[in-house]
N, C-alpha and C positions, 0 to 999 in steps of 0.2 A: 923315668918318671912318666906315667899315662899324663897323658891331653884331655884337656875340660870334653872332650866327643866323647871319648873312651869311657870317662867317668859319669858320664849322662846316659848312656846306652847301657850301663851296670844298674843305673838308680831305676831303670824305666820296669813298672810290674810287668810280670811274666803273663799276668790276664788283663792284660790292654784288648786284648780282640771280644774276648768277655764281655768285658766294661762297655765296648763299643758297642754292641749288639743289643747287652740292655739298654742303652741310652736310646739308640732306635727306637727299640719297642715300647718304650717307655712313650715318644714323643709322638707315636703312629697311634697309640691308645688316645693317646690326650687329642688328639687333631679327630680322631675318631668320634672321641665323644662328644667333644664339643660342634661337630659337622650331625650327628644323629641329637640333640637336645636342645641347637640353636639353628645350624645353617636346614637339619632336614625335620626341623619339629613338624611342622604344619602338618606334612606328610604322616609322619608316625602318627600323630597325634588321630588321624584320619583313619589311618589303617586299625590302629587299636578301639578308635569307635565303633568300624565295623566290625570285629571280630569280638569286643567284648560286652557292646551294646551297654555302656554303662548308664548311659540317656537315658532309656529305652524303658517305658512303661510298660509291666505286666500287672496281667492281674492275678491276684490272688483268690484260692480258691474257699469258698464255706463250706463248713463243716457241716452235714446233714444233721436236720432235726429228728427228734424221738417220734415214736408214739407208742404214750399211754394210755394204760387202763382208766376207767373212772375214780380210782383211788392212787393216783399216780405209778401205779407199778408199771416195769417196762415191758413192751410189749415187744417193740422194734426200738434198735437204738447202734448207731455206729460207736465201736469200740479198736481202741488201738492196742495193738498184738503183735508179738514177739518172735521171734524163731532164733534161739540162743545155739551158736557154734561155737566151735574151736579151729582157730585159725594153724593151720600146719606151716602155714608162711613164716608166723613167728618163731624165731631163733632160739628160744627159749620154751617150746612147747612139751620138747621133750624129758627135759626137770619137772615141767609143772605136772604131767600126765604118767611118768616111767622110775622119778623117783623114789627110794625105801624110805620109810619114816618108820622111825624105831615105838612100837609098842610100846603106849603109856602104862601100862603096868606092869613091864619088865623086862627082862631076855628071856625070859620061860615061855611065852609066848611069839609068833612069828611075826617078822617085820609085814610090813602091808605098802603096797602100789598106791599113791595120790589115786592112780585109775581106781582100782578096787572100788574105794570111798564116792569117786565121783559115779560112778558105775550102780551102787548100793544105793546111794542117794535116787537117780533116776529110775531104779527098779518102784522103790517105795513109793515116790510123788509121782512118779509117772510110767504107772504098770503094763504099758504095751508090751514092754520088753521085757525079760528077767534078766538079775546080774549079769548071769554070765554072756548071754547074748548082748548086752550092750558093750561088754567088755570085747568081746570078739568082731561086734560089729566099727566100733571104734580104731582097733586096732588092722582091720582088713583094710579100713579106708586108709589108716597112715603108711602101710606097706605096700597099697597101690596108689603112694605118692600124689593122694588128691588134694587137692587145696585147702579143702578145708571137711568139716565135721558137724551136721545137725547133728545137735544131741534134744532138741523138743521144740515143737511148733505151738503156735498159739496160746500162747502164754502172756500174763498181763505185766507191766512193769513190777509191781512186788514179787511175784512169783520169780523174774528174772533176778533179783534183788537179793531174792534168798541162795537161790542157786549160787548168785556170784559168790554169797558168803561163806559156804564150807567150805572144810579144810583143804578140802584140791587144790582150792587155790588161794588161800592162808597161806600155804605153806613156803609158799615164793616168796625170797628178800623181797625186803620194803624197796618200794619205788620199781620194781622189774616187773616188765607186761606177762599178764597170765596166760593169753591167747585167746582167752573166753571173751565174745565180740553176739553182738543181735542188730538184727535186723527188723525196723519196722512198717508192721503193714499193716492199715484199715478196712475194720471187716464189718457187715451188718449181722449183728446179733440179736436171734428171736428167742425169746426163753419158751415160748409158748408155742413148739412146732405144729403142734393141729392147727391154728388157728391162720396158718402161714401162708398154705398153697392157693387160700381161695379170697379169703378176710384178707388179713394183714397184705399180703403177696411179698414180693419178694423186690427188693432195690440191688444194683450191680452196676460198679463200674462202668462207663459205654464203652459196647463191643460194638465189632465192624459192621453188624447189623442196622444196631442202633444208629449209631452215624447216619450210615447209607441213608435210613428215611427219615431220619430228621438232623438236618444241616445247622443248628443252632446248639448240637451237642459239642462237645469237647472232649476229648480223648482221655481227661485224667477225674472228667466230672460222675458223679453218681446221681442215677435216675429209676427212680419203680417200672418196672415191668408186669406187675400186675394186682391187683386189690388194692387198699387202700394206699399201697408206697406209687402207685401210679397216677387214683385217683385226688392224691395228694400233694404231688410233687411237688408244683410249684410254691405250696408252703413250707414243705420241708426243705426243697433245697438251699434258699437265702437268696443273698445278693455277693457277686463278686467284691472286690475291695483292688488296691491298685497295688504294686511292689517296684523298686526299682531294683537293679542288681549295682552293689558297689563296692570297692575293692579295701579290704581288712588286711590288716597285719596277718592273718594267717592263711591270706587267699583270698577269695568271693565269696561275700553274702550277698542277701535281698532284703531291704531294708524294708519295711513296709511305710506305705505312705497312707493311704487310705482303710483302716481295716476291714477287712472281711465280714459281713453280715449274717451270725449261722441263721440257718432258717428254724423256723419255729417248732416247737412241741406241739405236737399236738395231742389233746386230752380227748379221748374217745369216752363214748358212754358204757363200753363194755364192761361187764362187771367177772371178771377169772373165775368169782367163785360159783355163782350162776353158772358161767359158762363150763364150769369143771363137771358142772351140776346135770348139765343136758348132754354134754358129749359123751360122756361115760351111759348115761340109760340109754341115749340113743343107740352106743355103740351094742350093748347089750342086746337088745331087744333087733339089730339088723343082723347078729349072729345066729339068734335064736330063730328067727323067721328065714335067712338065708335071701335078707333080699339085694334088690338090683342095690339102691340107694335111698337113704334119707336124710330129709334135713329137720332142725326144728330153730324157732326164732321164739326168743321171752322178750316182751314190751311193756315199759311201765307204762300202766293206766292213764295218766294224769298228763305225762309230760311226753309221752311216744316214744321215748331213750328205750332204744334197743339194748338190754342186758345181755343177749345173749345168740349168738350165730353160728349154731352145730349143724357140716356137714359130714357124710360119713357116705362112704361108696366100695364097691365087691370090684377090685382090680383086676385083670389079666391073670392072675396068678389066685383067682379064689379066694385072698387078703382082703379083709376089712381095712379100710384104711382111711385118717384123718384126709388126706392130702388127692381129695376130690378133684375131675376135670373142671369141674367148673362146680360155681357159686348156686346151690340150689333154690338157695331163701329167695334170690331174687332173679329167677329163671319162670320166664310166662310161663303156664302150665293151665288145662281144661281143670280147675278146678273139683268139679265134682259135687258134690250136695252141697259140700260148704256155702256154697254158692246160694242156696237155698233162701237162708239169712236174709242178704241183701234182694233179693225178689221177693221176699215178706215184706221186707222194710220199705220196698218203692212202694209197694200195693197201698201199705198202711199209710205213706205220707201225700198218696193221691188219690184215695180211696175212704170208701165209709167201711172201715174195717172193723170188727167186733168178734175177738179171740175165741166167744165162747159159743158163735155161731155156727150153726150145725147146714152144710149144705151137701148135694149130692155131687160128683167129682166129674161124671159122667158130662162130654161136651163142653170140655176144658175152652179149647180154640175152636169155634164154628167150622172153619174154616177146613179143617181137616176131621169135625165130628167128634171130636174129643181124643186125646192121648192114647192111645191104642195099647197101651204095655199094660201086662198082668196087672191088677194091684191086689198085693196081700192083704190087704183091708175092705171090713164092709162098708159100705154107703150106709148112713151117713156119718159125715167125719166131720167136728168141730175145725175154726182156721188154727188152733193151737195145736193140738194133735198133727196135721201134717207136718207142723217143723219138729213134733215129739216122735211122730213117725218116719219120719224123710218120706211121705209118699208124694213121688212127682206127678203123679196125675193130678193131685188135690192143689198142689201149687204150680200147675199151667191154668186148673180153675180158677183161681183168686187171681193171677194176672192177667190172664187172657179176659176175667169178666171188665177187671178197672181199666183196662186200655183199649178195649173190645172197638175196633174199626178205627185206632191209629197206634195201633202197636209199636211204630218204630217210638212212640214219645217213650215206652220204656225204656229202650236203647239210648234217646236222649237227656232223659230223668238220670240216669247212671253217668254219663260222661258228661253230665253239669253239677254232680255230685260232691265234686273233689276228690273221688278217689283215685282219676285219671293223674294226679299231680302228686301222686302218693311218692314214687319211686324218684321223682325231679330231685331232693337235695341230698341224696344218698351218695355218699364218694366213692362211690363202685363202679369202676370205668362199665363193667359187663350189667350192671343193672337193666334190666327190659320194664318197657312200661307197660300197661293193660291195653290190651285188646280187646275193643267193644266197636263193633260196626255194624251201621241197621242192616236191617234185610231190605232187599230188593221187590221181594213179594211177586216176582214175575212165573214161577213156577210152582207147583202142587208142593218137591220136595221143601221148599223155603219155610214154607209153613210148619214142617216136621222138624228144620232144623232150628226156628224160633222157637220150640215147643223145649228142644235139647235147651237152647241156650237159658230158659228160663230152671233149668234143672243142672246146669254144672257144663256142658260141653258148648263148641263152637267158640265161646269167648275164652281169652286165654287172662289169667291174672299169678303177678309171682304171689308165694308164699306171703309176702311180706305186705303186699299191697289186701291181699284175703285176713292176713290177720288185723290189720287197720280198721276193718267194717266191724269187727267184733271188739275191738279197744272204744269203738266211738261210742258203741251201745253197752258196752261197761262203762263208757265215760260221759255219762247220760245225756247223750245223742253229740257231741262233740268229737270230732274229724282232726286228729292231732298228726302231722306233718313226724312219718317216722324218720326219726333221728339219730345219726351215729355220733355225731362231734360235739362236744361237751365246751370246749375253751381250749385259745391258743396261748400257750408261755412261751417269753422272749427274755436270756437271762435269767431266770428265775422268777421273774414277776406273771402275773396273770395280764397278758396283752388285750384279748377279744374274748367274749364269751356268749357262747350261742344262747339264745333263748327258744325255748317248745315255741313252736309255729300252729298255729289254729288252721286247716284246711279249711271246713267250714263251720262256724259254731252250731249252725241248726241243720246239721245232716241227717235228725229225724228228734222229732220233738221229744222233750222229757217222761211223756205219756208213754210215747211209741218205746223209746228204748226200756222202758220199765217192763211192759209188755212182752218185749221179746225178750229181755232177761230173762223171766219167767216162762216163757218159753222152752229157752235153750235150758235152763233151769231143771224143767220136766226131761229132757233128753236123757239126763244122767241119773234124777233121784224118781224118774217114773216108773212105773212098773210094765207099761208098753214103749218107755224110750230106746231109742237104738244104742245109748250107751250106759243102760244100765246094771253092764256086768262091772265099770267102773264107780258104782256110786260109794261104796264103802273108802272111808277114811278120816282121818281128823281134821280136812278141812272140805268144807262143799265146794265144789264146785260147779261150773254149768258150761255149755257147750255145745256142737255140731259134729256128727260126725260125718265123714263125705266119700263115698265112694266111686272114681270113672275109672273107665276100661284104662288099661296101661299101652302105652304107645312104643313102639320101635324104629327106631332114627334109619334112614338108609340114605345114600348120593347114587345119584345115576344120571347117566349123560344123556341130554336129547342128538336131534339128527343132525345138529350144529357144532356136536363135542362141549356142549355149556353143561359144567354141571350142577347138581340139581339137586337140593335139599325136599326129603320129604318123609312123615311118619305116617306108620301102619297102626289101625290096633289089634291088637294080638287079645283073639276069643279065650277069654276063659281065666284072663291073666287082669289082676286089676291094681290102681295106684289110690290108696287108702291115706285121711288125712282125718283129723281131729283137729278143730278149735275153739275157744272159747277162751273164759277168764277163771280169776280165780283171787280171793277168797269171794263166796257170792254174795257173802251179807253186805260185804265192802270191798268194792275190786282192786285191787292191787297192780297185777300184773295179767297180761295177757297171754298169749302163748300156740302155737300152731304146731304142730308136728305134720308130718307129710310120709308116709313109706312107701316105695314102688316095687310094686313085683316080687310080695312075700310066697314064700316057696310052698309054707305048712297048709294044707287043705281048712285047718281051723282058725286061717286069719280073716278079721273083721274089721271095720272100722273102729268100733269100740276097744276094741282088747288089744291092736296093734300099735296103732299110733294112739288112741286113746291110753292103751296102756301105759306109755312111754309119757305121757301128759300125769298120769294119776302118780307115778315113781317122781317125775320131777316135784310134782306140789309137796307130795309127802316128805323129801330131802329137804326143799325149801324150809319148811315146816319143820322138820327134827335140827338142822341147823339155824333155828332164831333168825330167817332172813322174811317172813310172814310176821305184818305186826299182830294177827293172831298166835303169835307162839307163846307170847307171854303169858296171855291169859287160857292156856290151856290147862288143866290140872289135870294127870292121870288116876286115872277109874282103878281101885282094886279088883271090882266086879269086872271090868273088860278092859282088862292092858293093852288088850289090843283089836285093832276091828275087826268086828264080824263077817263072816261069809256071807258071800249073797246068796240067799236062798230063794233067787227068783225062779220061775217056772222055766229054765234054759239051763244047759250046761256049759256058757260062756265065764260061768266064775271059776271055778276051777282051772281054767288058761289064764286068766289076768296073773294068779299067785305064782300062775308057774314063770311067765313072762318079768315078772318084778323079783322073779328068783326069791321068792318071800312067802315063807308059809307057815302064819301068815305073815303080814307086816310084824317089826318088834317093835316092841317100846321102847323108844329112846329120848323120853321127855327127860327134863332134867327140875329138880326144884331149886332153891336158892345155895344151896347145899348137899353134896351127894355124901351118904350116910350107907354104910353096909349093918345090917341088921343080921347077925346068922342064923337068928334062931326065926325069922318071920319070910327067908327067902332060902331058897336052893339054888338060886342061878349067882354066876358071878358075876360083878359090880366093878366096875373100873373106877377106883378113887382115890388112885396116883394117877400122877405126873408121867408118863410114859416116855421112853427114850424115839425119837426120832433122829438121830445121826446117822449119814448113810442115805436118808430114804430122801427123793425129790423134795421140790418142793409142792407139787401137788398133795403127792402121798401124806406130805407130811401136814399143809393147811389143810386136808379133809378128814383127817383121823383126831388133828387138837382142835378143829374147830368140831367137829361130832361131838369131843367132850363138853365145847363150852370154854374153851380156852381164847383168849382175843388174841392173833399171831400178828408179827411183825417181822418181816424180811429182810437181811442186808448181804445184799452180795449176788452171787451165781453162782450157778452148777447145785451138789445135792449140799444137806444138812452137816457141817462139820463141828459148830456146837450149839447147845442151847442155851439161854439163859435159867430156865427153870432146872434144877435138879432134879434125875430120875428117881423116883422115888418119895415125892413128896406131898403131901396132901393135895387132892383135889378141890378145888372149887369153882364154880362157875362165874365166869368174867373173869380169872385172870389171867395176865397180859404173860405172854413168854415172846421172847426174842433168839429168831435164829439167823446164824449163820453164816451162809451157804459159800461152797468153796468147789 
């Protein structure tokens, strides 16, 4: 018989040593936790402040404001954007990408690859690639074992949305990851690339540069770097807001405490279709003459709102190109006769002037004996005719007699003017202001070069601040402060809205600018005006034409190694500009062109940039943005206008320069009606397809008809609202688009 020892040492488990060792660890965990949650909290507690800063206020960043056209279209606007991959990490990529799916119409047909499909798809929506290249490009990247697979960049969340939805990746059980994954990133979007390099300019991320000189940037913030995303910044960018970071069931978030403030929209007064209006003639017409560069600006009358800002410049490479070094319109420049205008205009408002008075020119300035240069004209010459003739001797007579022995007060009459304040509320970091500074009178040449300045050279004025003197005397004698910014929205709402600024209201009385209306008037419909190779057309208008020698930039160092800006003029080579308003009965809008260094031996003022001025009116005018369009009625006797048949062979270049010979008719009446049997020419009176074509192409071809368009979206035309094909009529409304 076993002994109770014997029998207890049989009962005892075989995994006691086991048992023992969990019971340790069991009781080394529990002392463990309770030593790291009670005896060493304070500590942990400490450490995980620092390392995960849950406290810890950041801020949060705003979203960059737009800027739009005068009719809200966007001009600049940040948009979020896509780059859709395939992750090869996922375990399951190669079912979703390499599996057969059996032919929906049969076995007679062959099985097909998920790839194939997703491959075919990408070809279609997005044709850099064709099928079979993206198929092999897809497959080269999973064979050299990369991580992963762009299959499209920059793409918006719908587009991502469609992608996710074909069959490539249908075709995976319910609930199993497809591997298709995006990434997003915020980009500044210009739908309107001409307008970009020099206008608009361009906003980015800060780079190391930026930092560097200015210390108040932040590494993840967006800021303009040049034209209005710089001269604007601080209302487009906003205000910070505050975030704290704090810890979620599935990790870390950032909770937002304070929100984020986007910064404003802002409403510009540029008008797309105008400006579609000038850049294209402009672009024309620097091809055809082969020059350096030009610019042109369109200003409404009344209220100074700049419509329109076309540069255009001959690059490196011989290219015409939107995406100029710099901003012309408001770049100082020796104006040239233009100038002529505003030395009429001091004369007449300090002066006993009388237009239709006949004097001899001869002994303009005492001082130097009179004007010494050729003039093509005899003695005597009315004060009208000099600005109908640009003759500069006649007008250093008329100034030099009303200033006669305190010449500088002309110099001060001008820079008490307001026109010195012209360029002040322009959002154009690079805008220059005018340069007027008396003379010293200490030397014989002084006096030669007062004589220049009163004819276009020595004072420098931009484009923009030259066409302002001719907006005041179309806007009978008021001095309107030119204007780019229309009104700021916040949310949706209208927050601030600019109002026209008065320079000065009596910058030349009601008399005087009536006078030199009629004036500049004569320049274009006279028959000894300098531009009246452009008088023909179906709206008048009236103007200046200007020509100075053209200049060439060069740097060179003195004996200090400083270097040194300075221009040449180059004999024989000249920078041509036109301006004036337009319509003349009732001025509407105003308008400058400027051309340098046209190549053709037969450029003029009149026919170069005047030309480029007479193709704008006339578009304006066939596209119903002249409130004289309406009341136009087309002539059977003359569809179209006539040649000039003035005593010169300058018209024949205008037709060729406006590529029009001549102009067509493209009036339209309340109704367009094809008659076959009373016309030969063909009549557009459908509905034309525009799918496919931009959106320029396509607002200048349905508004040519008469059609009222309406935009939604980017990129070109993918549909219309109006059927191809369907009766035409004037005013209606079609809706595209654009994809």
């Amino acid at each position: 018989m076993k002994s109770k020892k014997q029998e207890k040492r049989k009962n005892k488990s075989p995994y006691w040593f086991v048992e023992m060792v969990a019971v340790i660890f069991a009781i080394a965990i529990l002392y463990a936790a309770v030593k790291t949650s009670i005896i060493d909290a304070p500590h942990w507690n400490k450490k995980a402040e620092t390392m995960l800063k849950l406290d810890s206020i950041r801020l949060a960043t705003p979203q960059r404001g737009n800027i739009l056209a005068c009719n809200g279209t966007p001009l600049a606007q940040t948009v979020a954007l896509y780059t859709a991959f395939v992750d090869f990490k996922d375990p399951g990529i190669d079912t979703t990408l390499y599996i057969n799916i059996k032919h929906p119409q049969g076995s007679g047909i062959p099985d097909t690859l998920n790839l194939d499909m997703l491959c075919s798809y990408l070809a279609q929506k997005y044709p850099v690639k064709t099928q079979e290249e993206y198929a092999q490009y897809i497959t080269k990247k999973r064979k050299q074992a990369s991580n992963s697979c762009v299959l499209v960049e920059d793409i918006t969340d719908l587009q991502f949305n469609e992608l996710k939805e074909i069959a490539t990746f249908q075709n995976k059980r319910k609930g199993k990851r497809t591997g298709l994954t995006r990434i997003r990133t915020y980009k500044r979007y210009y739908p309107y690339d001409s307008l970009t390099s020099v206008v608009l300019g361009r906003a980015t991320q800060a780079t190391a540069e930026m930092l560097e000189h200015n210390k108040n940037y932040k590494r993840d913030e967006w800021h303009g770097t040049s034209g209005l995303e710089r001269g604007l910044d601080t209302l487009l960018f906003g205000s910070y807001g505050t975030a704290q970071k704090q810890q979620e069931h599935w990790g870390f978030g950032m909770r937002v405490i304070e929100p984020p403030v986007a910064g404003y929209d802002v409403v510009t007064t540029l008008d797309m279709t105008v400006q579609e209006i000038a850049e294209r003639n402009l672009m024309h017409m620097m091809k055809s003459q082969r020059a350096e560069y030009g610019t042109a600006v369109i200003m409404e009358v009344a209220t100074g709102e700049i419509r329109a800002i076309a540069n255009v410049e001959r690059n490196k490479n011989g290219k015409y190109t939107f995406k100029t070094r710099r901003n012309y319109a408001i770049t100082a420049i020796e104006p040239g006769s233009v100038v002529k205008t505003l030395s009429m205009l001091m004369a007449m408002e300090n002066g006993n002037i009388n237009p239709k008075r006949e004097f001899h020119s001869e002994g303009a300035i005492p001082e130097i004996g009179g004007y010494k240069k050729i003039s093509y004209y005899k003695n005597p010459l009315t004060v009208e005719e000099v600005i109908i003739r640009s003759d500069n001797r006649g007008i250093c007579k008329i100034v030099g007699d009303v200033y006669r022995g305190r010449y500088n007060d002309f110099v001060h009459d001008i820079r008490n003017s307001g026109i010195m304040q012209t360029m002040d509320l322009l959002p154009l970091p690079d805008a220059q202001s005018p340069h007027v500074v008396p003379m010293q009178f200490e030397k014989q040449w002084q006096y030669y070069s007062y004589a220049q300045m009163i004819f276009g050279y020595h004072n420098r004025f931009s484009p923009v601040t030259t066409l302002s003197v001719y907006n005041a005397i179309a806007n009978n004698g008021r001095l309107m402060q030119p204007k780019l910014l229309k009104s700021l929205i916040r949310d949706g709402q209208v927050d601030t809205i600019f109002e026209p600024v008065c320079l000065n209201e009596h910058f030349c009385t009601p008399e005087h600018a009536q006078q030199l209306r009629e004036m500049l008037y004569g320049v274009v419909n006279s028959p000894i005006g300098t531009a009246r190779g452009i008088k023909e057309g179906r709206v008048v208008i009236a103007g200046k034409t200007g020509t100075a020698k053209a200049t060439v930039e060069s740097f060179t160092y003195d004996a200090n190694g400083v270097k040194r800006y300075s221009e040449d003029y180059i004999d024989g080579v000249w920078r041509l500009a036109f301006a004036g308003f337009f319509p003349y009965e009732n001025p509407q809008y105003s308008c400058i062109v400027v051309v340098d260094k046209p190549r053709v031996n037969t450029a003029w003022a009149g026919g170069v940039p005047g030309g480029v001025f007479r193709a704008i009116v006339e578009e304006m005018y066939n596209r119903n943005l002249l409130e004289c369009s309406v009341n136009y009625a087309s002539s059977d006797s003359m569809p179209t206008p006539p040649r000039n048949d003035a005593a010169h062979d300058y018209d024949k270049h205008i037709y060729n320069y406006l590529d029009q010979h001549p102009l067509p008719d493209t009036s339209f009446t309340e109704r367009v009606v094809i008659d076959t049997e009373t016309t030969n020419e063909p009549v557009q009176c459908e509905v034309p397809s525009v799918i496919g074509w931009t959106a320029q192409e396509a607002i200048y071809e349905l508004e040519r008809l008469g059609l009222i368009v309406e935009l939604q979206g980017m990129g070109r035309v993918e549909r219309q609202s109006l059927q191809p094909g369907l009766p035409l009529q004037k005013g209606m409304k079609i809706k595209l688009i654009l994809k």
